[in-house]
C-alpha positions in Angstrom: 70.2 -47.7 71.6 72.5 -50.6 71.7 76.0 -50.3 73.3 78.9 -49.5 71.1 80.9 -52.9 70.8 84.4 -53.3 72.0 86.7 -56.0 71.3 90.6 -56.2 71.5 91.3 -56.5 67.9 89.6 -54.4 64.9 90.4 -56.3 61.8 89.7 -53.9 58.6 89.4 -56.4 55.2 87.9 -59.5 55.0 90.2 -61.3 52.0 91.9 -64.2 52.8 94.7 -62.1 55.1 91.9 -60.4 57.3 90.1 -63.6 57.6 93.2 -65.4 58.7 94.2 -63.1 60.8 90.5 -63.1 62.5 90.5 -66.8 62.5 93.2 -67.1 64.4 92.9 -64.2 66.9 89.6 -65.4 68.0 90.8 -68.9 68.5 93.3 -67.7 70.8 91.0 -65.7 73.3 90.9 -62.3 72.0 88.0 -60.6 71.0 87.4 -60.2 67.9 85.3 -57.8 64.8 85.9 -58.1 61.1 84.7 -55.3 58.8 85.1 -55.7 54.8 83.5 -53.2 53.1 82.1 -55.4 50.8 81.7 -59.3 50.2 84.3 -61.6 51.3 86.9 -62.2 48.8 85.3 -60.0 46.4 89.4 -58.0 46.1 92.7 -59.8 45.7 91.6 -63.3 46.9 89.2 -64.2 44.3 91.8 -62.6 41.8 93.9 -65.3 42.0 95.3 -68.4 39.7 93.6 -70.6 42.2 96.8 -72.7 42.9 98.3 -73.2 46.8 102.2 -73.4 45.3 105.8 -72.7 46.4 105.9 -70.4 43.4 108.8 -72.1 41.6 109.4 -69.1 39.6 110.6 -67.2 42.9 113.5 -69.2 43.0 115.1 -67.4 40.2 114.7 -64.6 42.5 116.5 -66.2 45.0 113.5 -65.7 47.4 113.8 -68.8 49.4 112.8 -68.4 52.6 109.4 -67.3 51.0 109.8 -70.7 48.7 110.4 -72.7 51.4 107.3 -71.3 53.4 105.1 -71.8 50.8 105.9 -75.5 49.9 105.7 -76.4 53.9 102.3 -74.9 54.0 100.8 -76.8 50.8 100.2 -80.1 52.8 99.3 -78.2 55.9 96.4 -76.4 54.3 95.3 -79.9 52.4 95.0 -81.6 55.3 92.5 -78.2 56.8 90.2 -78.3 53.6 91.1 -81.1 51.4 87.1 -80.7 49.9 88.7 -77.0 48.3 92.2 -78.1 47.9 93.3 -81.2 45.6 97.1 -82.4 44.8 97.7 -80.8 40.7 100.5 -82.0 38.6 102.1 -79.2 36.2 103.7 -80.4 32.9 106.5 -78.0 31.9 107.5 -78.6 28.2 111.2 -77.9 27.8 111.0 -75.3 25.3 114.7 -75.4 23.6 115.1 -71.5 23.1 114.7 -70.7 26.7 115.7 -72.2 30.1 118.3 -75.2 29.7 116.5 -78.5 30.6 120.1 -78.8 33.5 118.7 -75.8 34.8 115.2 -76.6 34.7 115.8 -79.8 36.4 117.8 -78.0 39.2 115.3 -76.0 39.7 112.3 -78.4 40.1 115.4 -80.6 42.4 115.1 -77.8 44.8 111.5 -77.2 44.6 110.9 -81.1 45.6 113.5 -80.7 48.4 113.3 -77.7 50.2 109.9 -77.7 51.6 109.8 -80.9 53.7 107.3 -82.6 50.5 105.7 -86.1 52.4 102.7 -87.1 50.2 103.0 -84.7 47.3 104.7 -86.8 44.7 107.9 -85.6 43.7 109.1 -84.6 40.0 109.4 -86.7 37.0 110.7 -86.6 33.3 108.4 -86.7 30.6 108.4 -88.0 26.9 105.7 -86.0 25.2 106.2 -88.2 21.8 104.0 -91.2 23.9 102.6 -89.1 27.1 99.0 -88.1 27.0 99.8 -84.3 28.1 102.1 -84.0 24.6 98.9 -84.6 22.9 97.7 -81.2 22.8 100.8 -79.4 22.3 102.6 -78.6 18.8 105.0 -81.5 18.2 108.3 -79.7 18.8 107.9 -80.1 22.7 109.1 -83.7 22.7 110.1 -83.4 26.2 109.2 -82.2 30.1 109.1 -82.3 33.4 106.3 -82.9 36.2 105.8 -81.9 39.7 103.3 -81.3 42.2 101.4 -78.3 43.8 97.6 -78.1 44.5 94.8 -76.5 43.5 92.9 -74.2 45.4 89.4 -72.4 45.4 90.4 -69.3 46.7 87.2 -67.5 47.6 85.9 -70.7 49.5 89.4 -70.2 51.2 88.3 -66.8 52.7 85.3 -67.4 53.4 85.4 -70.7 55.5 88.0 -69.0 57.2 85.6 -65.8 58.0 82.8 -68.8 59.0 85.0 -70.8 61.1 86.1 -67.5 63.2 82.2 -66.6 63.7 81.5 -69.6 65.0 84.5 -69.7 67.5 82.8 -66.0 68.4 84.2 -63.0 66.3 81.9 -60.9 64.9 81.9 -60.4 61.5 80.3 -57.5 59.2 80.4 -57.7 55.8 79.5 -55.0 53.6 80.7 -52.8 56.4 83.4 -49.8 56.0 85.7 -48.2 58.3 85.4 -44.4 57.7 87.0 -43.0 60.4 89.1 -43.8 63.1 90.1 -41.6 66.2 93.0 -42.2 68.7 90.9 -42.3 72.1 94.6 -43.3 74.4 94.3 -46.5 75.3 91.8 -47.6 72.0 90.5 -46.7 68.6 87.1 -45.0 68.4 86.1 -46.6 65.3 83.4 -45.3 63.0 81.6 -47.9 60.6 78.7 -47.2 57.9 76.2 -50.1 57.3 73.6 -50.1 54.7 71.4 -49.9 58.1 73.1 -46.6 59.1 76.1 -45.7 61.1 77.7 -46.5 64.5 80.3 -46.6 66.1 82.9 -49.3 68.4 86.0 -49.4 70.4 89.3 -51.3 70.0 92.4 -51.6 71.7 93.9 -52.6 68.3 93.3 -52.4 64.4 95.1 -54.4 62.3 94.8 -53.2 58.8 94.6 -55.9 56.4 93.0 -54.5 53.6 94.6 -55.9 50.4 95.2 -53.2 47.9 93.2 -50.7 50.0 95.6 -50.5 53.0 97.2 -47.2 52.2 93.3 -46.0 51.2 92.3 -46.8 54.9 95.4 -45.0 56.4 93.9 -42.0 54.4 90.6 -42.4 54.3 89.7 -43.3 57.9 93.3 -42.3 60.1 94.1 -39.3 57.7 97.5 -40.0 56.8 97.1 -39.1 52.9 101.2 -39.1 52.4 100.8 -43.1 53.1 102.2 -45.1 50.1 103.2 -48.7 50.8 101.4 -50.5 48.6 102.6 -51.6 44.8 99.4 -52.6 42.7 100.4 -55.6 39.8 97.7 -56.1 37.9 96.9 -60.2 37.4 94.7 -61.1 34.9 93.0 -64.4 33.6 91.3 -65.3 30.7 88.4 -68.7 30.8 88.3 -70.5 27.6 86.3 -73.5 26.4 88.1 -77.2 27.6 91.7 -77.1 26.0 92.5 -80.5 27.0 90.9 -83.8 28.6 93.3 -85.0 31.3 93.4 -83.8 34.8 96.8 -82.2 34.7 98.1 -78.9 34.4 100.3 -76.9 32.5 103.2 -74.3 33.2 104.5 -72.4 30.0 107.7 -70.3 29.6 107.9 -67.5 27.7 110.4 -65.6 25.9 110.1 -62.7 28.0 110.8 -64.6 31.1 107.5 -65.1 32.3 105.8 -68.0 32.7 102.0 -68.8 32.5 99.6 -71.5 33.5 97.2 -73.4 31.5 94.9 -75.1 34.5 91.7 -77.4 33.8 89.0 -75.5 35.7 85.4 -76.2 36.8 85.2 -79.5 34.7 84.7 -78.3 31.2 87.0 -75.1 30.6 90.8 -74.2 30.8 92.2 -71.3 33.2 95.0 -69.3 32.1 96.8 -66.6 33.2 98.3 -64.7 34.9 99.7 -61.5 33.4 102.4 -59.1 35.5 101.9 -55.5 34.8 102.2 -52.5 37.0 98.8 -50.9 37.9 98.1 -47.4 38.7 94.5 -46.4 39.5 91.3 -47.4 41.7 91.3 -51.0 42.6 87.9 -51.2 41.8 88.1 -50.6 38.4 90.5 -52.5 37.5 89.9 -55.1 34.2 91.9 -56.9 31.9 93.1 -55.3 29.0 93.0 -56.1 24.8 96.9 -56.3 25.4 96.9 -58.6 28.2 94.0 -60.9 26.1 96.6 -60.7 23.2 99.6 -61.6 25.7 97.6 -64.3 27.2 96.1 -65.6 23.6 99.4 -65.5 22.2 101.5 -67.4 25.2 99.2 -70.1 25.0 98.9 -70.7 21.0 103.1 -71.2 20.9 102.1 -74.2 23.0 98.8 -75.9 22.0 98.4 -77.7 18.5 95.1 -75.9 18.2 95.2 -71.8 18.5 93.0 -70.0 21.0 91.2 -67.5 19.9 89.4 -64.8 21.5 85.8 -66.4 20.6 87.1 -69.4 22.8 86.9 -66.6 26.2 83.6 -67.3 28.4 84.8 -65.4 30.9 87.7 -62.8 32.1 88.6 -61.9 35.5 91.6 -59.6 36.6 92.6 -58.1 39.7 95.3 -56.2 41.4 98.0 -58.0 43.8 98.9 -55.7 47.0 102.4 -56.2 47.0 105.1 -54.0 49.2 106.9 -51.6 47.4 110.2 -52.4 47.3 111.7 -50.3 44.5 111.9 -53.8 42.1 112.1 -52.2 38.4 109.7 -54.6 36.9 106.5 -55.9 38.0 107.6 -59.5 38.3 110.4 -58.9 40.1 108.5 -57.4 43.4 108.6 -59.1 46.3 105.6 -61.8 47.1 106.8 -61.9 50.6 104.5 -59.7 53.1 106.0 -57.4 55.4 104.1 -56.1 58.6 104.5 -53.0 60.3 103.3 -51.9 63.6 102.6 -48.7 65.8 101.6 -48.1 69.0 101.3 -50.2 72.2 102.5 -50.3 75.6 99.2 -48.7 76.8 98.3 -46.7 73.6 95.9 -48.2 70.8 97.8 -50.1 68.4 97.5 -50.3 65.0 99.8 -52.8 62.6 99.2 -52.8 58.4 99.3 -56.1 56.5 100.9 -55.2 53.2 101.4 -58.2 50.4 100.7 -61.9 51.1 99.3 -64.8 48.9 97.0 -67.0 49.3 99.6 -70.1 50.2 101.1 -68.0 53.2 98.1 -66.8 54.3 98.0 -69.3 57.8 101.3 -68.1 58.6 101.5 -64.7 57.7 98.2 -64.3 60.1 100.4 -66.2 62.5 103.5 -64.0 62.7 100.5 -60.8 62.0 98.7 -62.5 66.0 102.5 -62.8 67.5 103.0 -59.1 66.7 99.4 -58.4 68.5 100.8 -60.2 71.2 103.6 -58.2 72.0 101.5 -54.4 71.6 98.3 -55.9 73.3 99.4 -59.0 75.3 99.8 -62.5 74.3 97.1 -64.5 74.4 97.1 -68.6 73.4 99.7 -70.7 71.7 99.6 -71.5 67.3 96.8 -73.6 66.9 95.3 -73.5 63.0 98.1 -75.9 61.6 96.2 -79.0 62.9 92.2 -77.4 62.5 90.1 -78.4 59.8 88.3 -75.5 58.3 84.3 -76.1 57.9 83.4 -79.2 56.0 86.8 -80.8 56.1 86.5 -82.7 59.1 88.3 -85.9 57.3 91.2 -87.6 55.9 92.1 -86.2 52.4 91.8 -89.8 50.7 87.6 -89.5 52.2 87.4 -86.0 51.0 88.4 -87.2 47.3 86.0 -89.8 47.3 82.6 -87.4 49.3 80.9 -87.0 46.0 80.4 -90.8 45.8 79.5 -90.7 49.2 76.8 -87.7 49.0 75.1 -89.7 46.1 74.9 -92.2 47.5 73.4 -91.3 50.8 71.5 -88.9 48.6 70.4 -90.7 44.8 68.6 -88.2 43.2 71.7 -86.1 43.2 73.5 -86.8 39.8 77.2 -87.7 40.1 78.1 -84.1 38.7 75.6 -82.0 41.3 77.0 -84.1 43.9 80.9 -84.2 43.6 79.9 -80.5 43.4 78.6 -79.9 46.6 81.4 -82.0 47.7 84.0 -79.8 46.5 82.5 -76.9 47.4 81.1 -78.2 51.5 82.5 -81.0 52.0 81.2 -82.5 55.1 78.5 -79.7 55.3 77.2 -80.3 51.9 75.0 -82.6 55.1 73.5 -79.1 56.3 72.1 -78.5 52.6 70.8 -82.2 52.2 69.5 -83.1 55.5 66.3 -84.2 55.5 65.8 -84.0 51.6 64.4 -87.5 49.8 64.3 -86.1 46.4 65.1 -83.2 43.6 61.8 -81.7 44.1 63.1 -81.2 48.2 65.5 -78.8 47.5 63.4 -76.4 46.6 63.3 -74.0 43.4 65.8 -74.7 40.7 67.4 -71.8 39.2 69.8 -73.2 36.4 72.5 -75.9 35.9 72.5 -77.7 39.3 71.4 -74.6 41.6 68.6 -75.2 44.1 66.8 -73.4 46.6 68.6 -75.3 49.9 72.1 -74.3 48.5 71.0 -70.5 48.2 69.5 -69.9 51.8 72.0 -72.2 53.1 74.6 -69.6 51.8 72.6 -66.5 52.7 72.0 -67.9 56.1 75.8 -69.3 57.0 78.0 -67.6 54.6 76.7 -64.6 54.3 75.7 -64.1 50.6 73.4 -61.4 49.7 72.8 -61.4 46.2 73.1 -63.0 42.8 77.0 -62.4 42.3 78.3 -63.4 45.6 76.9 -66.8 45.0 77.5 -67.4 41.1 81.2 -66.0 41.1 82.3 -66.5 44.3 80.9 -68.9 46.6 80.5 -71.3 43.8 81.5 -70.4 39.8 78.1 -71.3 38.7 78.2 -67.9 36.6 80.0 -70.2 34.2 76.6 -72.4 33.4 73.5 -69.9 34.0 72.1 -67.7 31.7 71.9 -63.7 32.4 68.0 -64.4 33.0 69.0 -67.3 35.2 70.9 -64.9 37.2 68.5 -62.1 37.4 66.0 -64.4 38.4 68.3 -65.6 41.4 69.4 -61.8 42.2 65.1 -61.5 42.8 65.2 -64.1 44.7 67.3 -63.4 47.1 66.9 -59.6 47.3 63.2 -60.6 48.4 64.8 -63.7 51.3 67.3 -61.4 52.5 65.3 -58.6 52.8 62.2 -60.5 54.4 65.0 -62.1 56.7 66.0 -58.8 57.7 62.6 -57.7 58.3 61.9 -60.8 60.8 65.6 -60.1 63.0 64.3 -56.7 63.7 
């Protein structure tokens, strides 16, 4: 029987929080084991409107400090993964009933200035009478405004982050939960179940970072069943059939004082969303509702020339947003900020909970989460991730834009669409998937739309897929293009690799 393992930091959840926090732990010099209970991203951080913003809404809630955070970190996290993040501009039509355009202008003033902006270009006036983004809307929005945020996709965010922290020497488990934990003085004597079984480890520290889930594990595994930190808002997003042709985005007020995006998404459909509603219930089950399809459906068609209609949806996705509960009355008015709280130390095992967080903040909320490790466990290492590339964005952003040209043509038989694909998805280690391939036939069984043997053991062996729906709605959105027998097919597929894989580690 193998040793337990012991490392200085335990860090439970492995969204884009845990795996931030792991990330950067590791790359200071502690030691380091992640356990999510299931696939990365597969909670909050795959929940998201896929955008790395300020949140310009937030300044109505005079919630600056979180504002200003945010816009620094936009260019910061561009220049780690420019292949997963690209610079979006966000038409707002002035919509006369609402907002004032003064106000609006203000607003979007502040937003360009507050967050030290350096290649982002700034805002700009728009006539929708003769601009092509007034095209699609109804004719009385004759006017706007335009600024810049960047897009984002959110579960390659986690789980580059979760790769880039196993190959600087953490250890990380997916599909592993923390069901107990017991206060051994100086450590936690953690207990973890596996599909392979149980066991057990030691850590001088946990650091609880389980999205909506945090007060579950402070039940579940360290039998506090009072805890209740956690406010659940329920997000939710609707996928409808291409809305527009341009490239840019749209931000919609609404009457209620909500706003909503209208974003072009994997080449041929439009994303929008997000909803703000109070959630009460298991995380786990959590789905969008006919009202929120209706609030959605609704929001949009007072905007766009052309209704949408429910037959337009291809695909829903909702999720839940861990956000500290502050007492706000509404849903939208909770805090985004995160707040982290810490026990133990000076000798004892240590234990500090991660509660709220978005995806924008993430680098420095895992920051200020290793500075508070520092001072329970001792401080290892100076701030380091501003200036690291995550995996496969080893280059300048201006290359990155450009790597699909690039990988076709170092590779022809890719088609321009396959490889600014790979691209976006890889980047640099879209190499890793092509190496040593001279044509289509090369990359091995095709499974639907442009998905190929390579690219499936390529994630099952670095990114730690294991079946059909970790790779088709999460490591890439193929789900979008492949049939339900497509998928089935691939689920086989790789239930039979992975298992055979496990069968030769043994």
């Amino acid at each position: 029987m193998s040793e337990p393992e012991i490392v200085d930091v335990l860090v439970v959840g492995g969204g884009i929080n845990g795996c931030g926090i792991a990330r950067d732990l590791v790359g200071r010099g502690y030691s380091v084991a992640l356990a999510e209970m299931n696939d990365f991203a597969s909670g909050t951080s795959s929940w998201s409107t896929k955008l790395i913003h300020g949140g310009l809404r937030y300044l109505e809630h005079y919630e600056f400090r979180l504002v200003r955070e945010a816009l620094l970190e936009r260019e910061v996290l561009w220049s780690m993964a420019p292949h997963i993040i690209r610079p979006l501009r966000f038409v707002l039509p002035h919509h006369k009933g609402l907002r004032p355009a003064w106000l609006l202008r203000l607003g979007l003033f502040v937003y360009d200035n507050l967050g030290g902006r350096k290649r982002l270009p700034g805002t700009k006036t728009l006539d929708l009478t003769t601009d092509p983004a007034g095209a699609p809307l109804k004719d009385i929005y004759t006017r706007g405004f335009e600024y810049s945020d960047c897009a984002v996709d959110d579960a390659r965010l986690v789980v580059l982050n979760a790769r880039d922290a196993a190959d600087r020497g953490a250890a990380i488990h997916s599909r592993t939960e923390v069901v107990a934990v017991e206060d051994a003085g100086a450590s936690w004597t953690v207990r973890l179940r596996t599909a392979e079984g149980e066991r057990t480890m030691s850590a001088r520290m946990i650091v609880n970072a389980a999205g909506p889930w945090v007060d579950h594990v402070l039940g579940a595994a360290f039998g506090r069943h009072e805890a209740h930190h956690v406010r659940l808002v329920q997000g939710s997003h609707i996928v409808v059939k291409g809305l527009f042709e341009h490239d840019r985005a749209y931000i919609f007020q609404n009457d209620d004082q909500r706003i909503i995006f209208a974003i072009p998404y994997e080449g041929a459909f439009t994303l929008i969303g997000t909803t703000d509603r109070d959630y009460e219930g298991d995380p786990h089950d959590v789905a969008i509702t006919p009202e929120e399809t209706r609030y959605l459906l609704e929001s949009a068609s007072g905007y766009f020339k052309r209704p949408v209609r429910e037959e337009d949806i291809v695909w829903t996705f909702s999720g839940v947003r861990p956000l500290f509960d502050d007492g706000a009355s509404k849903a939208q008015e909770a805090t985004r900020d995160y707040v982290l709280k810490t026990e133990g130390g000076a000798g004892r095992a240590a234990l500090l909970n991660v509660f709220g967080g978005k995806l924008t903040t993430y680098r420095k909320l895992a920051e200020a989460a290793v500075h508070k490790v520092g001072e329970l466990i001792g401080e290892k290492g100076e701030p380091w991730t501003a200036g690291a590339p995550l995996p496969g964005g080893h280059m300048p952003v201006d290359v990155a834009a450009a790597y699909g040209e690039t990988l076709a043509a170092e590779f022809p038989f890719l088609d321009p669409f396959h490889a600014a694909r790979l691209a976006r998805l890889y980047g640099n280690r879209a190499q890793e998937i092509l190496r040593g391939r001279a044509s289509r036939a090369d990359l091995g069984r095709h499974f639907g739309a442009d998905l190929y043997e390579a690219e499936v053991r390529y994630l099952i062996a670095f990114e730690w897929a294991m079946n059909a729906e970790d790779v088709l709605w999460r490591r890439t959105k193929l789900g979008l293009r492949l049939s339900e027998a497509e998928a089935a097919a691939l689920d086989a597929f790789m239930s039979e690799t992975v298992r055979a894989e496990s069968l030769a580690a043994e």
